[in-house]
C-alpha positions as a LaTeX table, in Angstrom:
\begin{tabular}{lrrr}
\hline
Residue & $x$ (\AA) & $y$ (\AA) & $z$ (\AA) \\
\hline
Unk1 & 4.39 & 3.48 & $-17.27$ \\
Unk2 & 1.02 & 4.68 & $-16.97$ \\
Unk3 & 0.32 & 4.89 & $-20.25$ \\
Unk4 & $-3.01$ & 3.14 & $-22.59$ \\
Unk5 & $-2.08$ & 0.09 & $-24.27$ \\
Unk6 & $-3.25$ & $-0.26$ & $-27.99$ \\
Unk7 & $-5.02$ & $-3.31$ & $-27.78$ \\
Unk8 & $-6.27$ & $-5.95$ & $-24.94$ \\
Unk9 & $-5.16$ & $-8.87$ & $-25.59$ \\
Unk10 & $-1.35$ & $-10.41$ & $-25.83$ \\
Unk11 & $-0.28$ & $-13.89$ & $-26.83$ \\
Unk12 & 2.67 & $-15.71$ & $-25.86$ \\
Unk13 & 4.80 & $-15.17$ & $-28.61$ \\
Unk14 & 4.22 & $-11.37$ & $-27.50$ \\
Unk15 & 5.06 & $-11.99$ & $-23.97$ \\
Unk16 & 8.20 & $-14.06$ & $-24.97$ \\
Unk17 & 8.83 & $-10.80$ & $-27.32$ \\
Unk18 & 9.11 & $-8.94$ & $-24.21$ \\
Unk19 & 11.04 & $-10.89$ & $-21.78$ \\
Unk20 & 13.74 & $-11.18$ & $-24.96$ \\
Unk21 & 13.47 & $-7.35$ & $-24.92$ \\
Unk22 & 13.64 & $-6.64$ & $-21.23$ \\
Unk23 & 16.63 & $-8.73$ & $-20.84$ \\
Unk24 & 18.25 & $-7.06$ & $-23.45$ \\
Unk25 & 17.87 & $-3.99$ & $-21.40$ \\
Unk26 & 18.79 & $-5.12$ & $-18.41$ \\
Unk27 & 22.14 & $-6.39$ & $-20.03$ \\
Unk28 & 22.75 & $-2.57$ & $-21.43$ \\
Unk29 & 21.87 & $-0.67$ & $-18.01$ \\
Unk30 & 25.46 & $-1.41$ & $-16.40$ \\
Unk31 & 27.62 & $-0.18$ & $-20.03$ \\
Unk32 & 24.83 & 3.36 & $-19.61$ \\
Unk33 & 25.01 & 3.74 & $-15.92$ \\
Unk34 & 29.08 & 3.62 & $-16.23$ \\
Unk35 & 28.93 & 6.25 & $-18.94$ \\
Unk36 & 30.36 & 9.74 & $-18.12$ \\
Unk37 & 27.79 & 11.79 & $-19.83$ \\
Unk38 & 24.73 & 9.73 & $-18.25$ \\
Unk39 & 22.14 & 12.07 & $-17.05$ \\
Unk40 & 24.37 & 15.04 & $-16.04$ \\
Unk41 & 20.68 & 16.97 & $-15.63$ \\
Unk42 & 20.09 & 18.19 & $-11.80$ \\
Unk43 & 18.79 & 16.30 & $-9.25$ \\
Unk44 & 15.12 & 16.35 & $-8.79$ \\
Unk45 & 11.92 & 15.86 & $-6.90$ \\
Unk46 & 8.09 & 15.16 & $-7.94$ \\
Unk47 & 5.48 & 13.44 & $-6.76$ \\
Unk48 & 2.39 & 10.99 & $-7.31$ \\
Unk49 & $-0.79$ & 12.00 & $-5.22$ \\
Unk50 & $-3.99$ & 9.74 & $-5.21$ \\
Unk51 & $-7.02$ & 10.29 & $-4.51$ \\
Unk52 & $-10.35$ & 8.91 & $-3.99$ \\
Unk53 & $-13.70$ & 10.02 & $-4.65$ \\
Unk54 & $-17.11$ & 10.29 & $-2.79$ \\
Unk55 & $-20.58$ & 11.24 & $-2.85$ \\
Unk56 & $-21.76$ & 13.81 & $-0.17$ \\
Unk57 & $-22.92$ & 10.38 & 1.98 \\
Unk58 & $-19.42$ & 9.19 & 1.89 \\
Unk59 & $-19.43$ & 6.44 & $-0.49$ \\
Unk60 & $-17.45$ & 6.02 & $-3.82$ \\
Unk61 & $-17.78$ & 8.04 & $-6.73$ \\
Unk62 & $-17.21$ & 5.87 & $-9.70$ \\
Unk63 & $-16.32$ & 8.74 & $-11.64$ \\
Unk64 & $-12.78$ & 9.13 & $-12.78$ \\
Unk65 & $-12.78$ & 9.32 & $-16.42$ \\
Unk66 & $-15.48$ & 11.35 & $-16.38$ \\
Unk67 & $-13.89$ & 13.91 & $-13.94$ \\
Unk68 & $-10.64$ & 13.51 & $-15.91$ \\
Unk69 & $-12.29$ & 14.20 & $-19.15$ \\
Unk70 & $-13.79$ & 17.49 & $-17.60$ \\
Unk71 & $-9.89$ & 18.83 & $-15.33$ \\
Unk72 & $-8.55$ & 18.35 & $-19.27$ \\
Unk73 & $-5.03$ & 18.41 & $-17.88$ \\
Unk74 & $-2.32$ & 15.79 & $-18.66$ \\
Unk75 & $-1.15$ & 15.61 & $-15.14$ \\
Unk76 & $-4.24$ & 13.35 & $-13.92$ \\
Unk77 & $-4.52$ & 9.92 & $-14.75$ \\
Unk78 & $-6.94$ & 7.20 & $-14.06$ \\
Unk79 & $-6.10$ & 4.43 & $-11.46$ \\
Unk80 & $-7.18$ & 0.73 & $-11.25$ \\
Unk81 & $-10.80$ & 1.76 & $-9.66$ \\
Unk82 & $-13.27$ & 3.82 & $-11.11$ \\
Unk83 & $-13.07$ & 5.81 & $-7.88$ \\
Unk84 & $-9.85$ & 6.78 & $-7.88$ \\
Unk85 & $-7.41$ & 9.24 & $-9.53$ \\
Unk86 & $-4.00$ & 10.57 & $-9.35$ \\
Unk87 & $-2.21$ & 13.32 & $-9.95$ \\
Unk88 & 1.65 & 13.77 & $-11.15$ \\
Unk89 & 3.05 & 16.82 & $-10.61$ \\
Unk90 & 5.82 & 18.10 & $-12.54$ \\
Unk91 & 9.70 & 17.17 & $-11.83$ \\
Unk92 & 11.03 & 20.15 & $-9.75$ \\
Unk93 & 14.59 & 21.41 & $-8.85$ \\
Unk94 & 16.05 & 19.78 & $-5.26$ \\
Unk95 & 17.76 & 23.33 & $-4.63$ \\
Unk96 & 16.51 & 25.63 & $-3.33$ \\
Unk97 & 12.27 & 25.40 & $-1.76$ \\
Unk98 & 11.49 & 22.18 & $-3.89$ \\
Unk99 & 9.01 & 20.99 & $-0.85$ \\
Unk100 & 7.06 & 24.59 & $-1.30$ \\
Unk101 & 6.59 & 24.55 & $-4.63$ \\
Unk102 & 5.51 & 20.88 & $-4.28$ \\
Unk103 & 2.83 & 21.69 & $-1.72$ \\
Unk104 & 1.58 & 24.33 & $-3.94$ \\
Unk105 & 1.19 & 22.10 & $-7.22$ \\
Unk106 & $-0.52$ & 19.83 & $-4.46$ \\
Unk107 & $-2.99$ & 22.50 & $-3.38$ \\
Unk108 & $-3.75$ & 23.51 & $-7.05$ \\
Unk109 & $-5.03$ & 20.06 & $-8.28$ \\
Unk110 & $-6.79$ & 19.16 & $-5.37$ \\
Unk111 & $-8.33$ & 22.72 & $-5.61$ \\
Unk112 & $-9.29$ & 21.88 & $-9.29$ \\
Unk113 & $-10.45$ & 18.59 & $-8.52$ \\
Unk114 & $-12.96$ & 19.63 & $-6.21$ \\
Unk115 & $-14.32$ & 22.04 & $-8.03$ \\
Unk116 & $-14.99$ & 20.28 & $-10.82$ \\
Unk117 & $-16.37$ & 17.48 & $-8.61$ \\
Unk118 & $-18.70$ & 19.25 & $-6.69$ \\
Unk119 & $-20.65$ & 19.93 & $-10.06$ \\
Unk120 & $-21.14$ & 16.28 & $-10.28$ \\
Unk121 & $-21.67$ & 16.22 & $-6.79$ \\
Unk122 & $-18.56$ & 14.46 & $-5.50$ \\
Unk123 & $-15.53$ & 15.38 & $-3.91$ \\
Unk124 & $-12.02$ & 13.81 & $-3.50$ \\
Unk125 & $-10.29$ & 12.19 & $-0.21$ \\
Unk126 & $-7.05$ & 11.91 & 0.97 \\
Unk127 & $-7.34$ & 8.64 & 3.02 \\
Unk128 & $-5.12$ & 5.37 & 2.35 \\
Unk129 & $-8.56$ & 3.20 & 2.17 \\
Unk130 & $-11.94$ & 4.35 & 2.14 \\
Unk131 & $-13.66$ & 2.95 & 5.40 \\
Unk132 & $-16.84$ & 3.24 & 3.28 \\
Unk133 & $-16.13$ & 0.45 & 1.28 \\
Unk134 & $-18.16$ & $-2.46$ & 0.73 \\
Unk135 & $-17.09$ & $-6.09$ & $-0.88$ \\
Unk136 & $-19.73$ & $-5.00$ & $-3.84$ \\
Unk137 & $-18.27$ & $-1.98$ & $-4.94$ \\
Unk138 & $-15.55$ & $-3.98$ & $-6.24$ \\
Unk139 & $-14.77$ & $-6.56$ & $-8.39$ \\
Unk140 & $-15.07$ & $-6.33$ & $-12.42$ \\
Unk141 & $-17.68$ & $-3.61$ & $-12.32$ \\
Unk142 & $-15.17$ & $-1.27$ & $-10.72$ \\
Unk143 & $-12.59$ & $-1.20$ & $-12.48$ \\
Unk144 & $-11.65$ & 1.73 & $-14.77$ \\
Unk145 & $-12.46$ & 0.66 & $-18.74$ \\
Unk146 & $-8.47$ & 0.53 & $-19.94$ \\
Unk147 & $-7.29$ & $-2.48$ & $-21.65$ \\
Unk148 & $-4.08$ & $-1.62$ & $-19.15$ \\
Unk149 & $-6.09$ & $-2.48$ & $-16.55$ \\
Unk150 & $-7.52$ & $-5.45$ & $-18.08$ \\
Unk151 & $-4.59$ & $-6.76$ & $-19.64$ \\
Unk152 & $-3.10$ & $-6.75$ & $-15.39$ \\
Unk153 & $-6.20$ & $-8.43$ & $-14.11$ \\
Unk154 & $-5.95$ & $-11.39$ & $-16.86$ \\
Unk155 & $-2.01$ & $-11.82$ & $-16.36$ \\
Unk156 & $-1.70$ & $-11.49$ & $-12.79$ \\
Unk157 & $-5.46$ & $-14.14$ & $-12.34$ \\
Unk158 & $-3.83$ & $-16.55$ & $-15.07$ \\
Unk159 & $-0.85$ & $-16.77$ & $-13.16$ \\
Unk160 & $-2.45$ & $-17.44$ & $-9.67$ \\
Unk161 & $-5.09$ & $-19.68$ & $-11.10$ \\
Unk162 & $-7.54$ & $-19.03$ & $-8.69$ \\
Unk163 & $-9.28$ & $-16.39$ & $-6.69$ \\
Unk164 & $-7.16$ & $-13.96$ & $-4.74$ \\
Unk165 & $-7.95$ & $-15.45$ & $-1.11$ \\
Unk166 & $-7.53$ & $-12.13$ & 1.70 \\
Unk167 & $-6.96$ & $-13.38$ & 4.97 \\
Unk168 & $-6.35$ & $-10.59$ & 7.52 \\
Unk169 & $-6.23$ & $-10.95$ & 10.98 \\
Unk170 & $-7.40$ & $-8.39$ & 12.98 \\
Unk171 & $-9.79$ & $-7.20$ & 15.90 \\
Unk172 & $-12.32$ & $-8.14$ & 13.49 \\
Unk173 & $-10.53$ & $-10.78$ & 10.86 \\
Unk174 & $-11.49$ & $-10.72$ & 7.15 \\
Unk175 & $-11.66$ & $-13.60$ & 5.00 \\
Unk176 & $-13.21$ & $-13.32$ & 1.39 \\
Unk177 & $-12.16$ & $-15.00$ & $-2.02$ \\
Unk178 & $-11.31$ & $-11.89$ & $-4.48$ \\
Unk179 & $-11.77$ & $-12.40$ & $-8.09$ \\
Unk180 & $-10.52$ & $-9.66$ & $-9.38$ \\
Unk181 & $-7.01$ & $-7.26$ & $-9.04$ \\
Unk182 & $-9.94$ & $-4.37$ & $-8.12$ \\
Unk183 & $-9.16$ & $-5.33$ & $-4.61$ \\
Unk184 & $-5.84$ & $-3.58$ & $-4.46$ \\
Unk185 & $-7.39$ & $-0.66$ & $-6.17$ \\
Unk186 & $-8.79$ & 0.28 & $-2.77$ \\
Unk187 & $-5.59$ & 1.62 & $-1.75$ \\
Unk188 & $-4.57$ & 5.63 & $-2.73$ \\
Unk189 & $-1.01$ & 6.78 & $-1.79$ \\
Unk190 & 1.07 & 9.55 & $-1.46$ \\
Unk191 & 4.73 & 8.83 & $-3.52$ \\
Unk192 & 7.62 & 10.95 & $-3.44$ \\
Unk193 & 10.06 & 10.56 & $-6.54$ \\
Unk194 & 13.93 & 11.45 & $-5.79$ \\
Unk195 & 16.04 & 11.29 & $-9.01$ \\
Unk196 & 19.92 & 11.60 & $-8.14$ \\
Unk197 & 23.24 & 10.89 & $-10.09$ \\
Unk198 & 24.38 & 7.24 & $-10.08$ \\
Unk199 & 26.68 & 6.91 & $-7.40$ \\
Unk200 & 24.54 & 8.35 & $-4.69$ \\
Unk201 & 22.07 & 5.70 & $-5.51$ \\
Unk202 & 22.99 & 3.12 & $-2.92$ \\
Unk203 & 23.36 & 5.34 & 0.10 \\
Unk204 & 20.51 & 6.99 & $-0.53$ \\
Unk205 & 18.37 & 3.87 & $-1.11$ \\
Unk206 & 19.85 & 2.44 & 2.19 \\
Unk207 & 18.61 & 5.55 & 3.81 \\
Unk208 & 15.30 & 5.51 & 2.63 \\
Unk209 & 15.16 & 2.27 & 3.54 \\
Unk210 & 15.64 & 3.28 & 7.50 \\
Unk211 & 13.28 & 5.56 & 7.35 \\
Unk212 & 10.37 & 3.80 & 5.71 \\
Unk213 & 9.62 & 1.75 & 9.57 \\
Unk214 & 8.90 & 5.35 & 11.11 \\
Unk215 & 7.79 & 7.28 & 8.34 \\
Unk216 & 5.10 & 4.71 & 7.84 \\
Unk217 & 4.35 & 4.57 & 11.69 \\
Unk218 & 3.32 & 8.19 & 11.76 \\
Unk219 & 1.77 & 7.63 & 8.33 \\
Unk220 & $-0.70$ & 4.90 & 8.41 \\
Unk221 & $-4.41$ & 5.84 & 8.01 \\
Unk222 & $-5.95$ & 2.88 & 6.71 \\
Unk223 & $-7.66$ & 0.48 & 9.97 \\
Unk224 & $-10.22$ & 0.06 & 8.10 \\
Unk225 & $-10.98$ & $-2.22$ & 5.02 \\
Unk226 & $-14.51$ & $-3.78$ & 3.91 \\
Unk227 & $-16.47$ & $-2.46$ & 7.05 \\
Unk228 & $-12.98$ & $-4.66$ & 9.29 \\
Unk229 & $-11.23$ & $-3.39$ & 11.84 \\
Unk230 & $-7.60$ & $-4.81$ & 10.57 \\
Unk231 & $-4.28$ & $-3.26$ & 10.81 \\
Unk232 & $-2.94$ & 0.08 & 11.97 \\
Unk233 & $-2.06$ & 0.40 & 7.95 \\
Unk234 & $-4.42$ & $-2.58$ & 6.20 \\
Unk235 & $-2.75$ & $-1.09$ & 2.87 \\
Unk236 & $-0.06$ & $-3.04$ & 2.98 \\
Unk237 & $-1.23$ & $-6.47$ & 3.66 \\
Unk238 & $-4.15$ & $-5.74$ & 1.24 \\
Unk239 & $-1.18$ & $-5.20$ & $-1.47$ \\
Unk240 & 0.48 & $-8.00$ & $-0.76$ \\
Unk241 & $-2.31$ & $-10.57$ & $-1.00$ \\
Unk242 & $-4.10$ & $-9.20$ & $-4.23$ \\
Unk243 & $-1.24$ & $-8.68$ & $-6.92$ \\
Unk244 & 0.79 & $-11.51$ & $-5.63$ \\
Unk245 & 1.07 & $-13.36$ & $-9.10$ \\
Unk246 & 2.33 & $-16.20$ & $-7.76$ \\
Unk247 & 0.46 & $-19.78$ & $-7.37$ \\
Unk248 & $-0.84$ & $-20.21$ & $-4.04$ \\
Unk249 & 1.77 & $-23.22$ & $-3.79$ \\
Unk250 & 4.46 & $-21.40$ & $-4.48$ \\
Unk251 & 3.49 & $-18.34$ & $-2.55$ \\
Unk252 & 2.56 & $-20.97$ & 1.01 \\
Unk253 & 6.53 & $-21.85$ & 0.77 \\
Unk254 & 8.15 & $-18.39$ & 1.30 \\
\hline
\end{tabular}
């Protein structure tokens, strides 16, 4: 996950490859899971944290790789627009002051990252959309050059055959046809990884599940999308509508 393909392009004899593959893994994952030795390492907690970037006027910074290039540390990574990065921090112990020593990984690459912006005169932003945004600083010409990225456009346009059409309602509805997957790129999150032992799985994924309507009520920072006044938190209907792989058919019936 996350990491550069090797080439571009994949055929369907290499698609079929991999659905033959990811079954077979699937089929394995209940014979590991019931294992006794499986993962008998201590529970931890990391966390992905990304980021956009912007000029001292407010608008984007299409400057990731170059920014990357310059921090030299493994821990960023490039996301699906050019102005956007993220950082991973390590995994880290859930005893004792995990949250702590979270906040100060946190503080250190966002310290780092705008330093070594401001010499290109640019800074990052913690916001879940940029209100700055404007329908042409997106499409083809901003996303990040990866063949990952490319590769995810291709599969997920040839499967919708069409343009990605955003309808959002709103105190001031959007409608625009969306060629490319860039779209979703304007939203940055904050994600919290938990990694527990097998059986506390399901209770723990019900819980989080409870949570998620209040967490993301005292959350959600993103009203604004394309110069729109949309949604309290436009991030997730923006989501939904632009990687949604299915055909606009199939999508209309559920």
């Amino acid at each position: 996950m996350g990491q550069e393909l090797p080439r571009g392009h994949f055929d369907q004899a290499d698609y079929k490859r991999f659905t033959r593959r990811l079954d077979q893994c699937i089929g394995l994952l209940p014979e590991l899971l019931s294992r006794p030795d499986f993962d008998g390492t201590p529970q931890t907690v990391g966390a992905e944290l990304e980021m956009s970037l912007i000029r001292a006027d407010g608008r984007p910074a299409p400057i990731n790789l170059e920014l990357i290039e310059a921090l030299g540390d493994p821990h960023f990574t490039p996301e699906l627009d050019r102005f956007n990065l993220e950082f991973n921090s390590d995994p880290l112990p859930l005893a004792g002051r995990p949250f702590s020593a979270l906040a100060r990984q946190l503080e250190q690459a966002l310290t780092a990252v705008r330093n070594t912006a401001a010499g290109r005169h640019a800074q990052p932003v913690l916001v879940g959309i940029l209100p700055t945004l404007r329908q042409d600083d997106l499409g083809p010409k901003a996303m990040t050059p990866s063949a990952r990225y490319r590769v995810l456009d291709e599969v997920v346009r040839a499967h919708r055959g069409r343009a990605f059409q955003l309808n959002i309602n709103g105190r001031d509805p959007l409608q625009l046809a969306a060629d490319c997957v860039t779209f979703e790129g304007a939203n940055t999150s904050f994600q919290l990884h938990l990694k527990l032992p097998p059986e506390r799985f399901v209770r723990s994924f019900n819980a989080v599940q409870m949570a998620l309507g209040p967490v993301l009520a005292v959350a959600g920072n993103a009203p604004i999308f394309l110069q729109h006044c949309l949604w309290e938190e436009t991030r997730i209907v923006v989501f939904k509508q632009t990687v949604d792989d299915r055909d606009p058919a199939s999508a209309a019936a559920h």
